[in-house]
N, C-alpha and C positions, 0 to 999 in steps of 0.2 A: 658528599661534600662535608667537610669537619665545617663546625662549630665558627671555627675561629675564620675559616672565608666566604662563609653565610650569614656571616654578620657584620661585613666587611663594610657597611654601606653610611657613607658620611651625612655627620647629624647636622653640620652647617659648616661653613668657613671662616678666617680670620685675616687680618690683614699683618704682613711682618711684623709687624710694632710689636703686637697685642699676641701673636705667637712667640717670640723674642721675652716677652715682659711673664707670660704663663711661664715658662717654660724655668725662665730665674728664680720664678715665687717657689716652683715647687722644689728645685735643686735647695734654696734659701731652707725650708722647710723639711728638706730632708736630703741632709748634704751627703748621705751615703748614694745617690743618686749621679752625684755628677762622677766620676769612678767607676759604675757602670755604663754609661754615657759614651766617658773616653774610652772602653774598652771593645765596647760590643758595638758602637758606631763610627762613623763618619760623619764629617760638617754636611749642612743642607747646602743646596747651591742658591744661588739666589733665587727668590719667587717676591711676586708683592701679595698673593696668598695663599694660605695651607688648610687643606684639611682639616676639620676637628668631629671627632666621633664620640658618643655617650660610652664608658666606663661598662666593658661587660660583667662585672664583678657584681655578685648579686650584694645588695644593699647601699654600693655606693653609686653615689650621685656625680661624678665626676667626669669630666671631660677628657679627649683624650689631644692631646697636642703636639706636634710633629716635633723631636729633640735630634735627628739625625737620620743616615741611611745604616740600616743593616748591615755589619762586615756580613755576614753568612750567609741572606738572601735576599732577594730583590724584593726591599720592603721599606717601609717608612719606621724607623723607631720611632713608636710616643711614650710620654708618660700621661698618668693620672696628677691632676689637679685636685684629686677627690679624697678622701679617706684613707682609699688602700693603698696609693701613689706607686702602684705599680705598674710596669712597662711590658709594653705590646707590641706586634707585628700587625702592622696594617699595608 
């Protein structure tokens, strides 16, 4: 099993809002993010919550939070909230 789906396992949830409002902060913060975003995802569909998983990247402290679906596989794009704000397949 790699790395990346043995540690697949969600650190808490959110509600729209408060995933909607993460997800702006980090784009706001590092706007070469929304450009990948539009490229390598799809919109969410509606939910009233999403997953949120700890940042596997060692040293940072950062959450991860759903920004779209995967064009390439069957996956949740998130980004990092954290330090390294970079993006992941969950």
């Amino acid at each position: 099993m790699s790395s990346n789906v043995g540690q697949n396992y969600p650190y808490t949830s959110e509600i729209e809002s408060d995933r909607a409002a993460a997800v702006a902060a980090v784009i706001e913060a590092h706007p070469e993010l929304a450009g990948t975003i539009a490229t390598e995802a799809t919109p969410l569909d509606a939910s009233e919550r999403w997953w949120v998983w700890k940042c596997p990247t060692k040293g940072c402290r950062g959450l991860l939070h759903a920004a779209g679906y995967s064009l390439e596989k069957h996956a949740v794009f998130v980004v990092c909230d954290g330090t390294c704000a970079k993006t992941f397949l969950r």
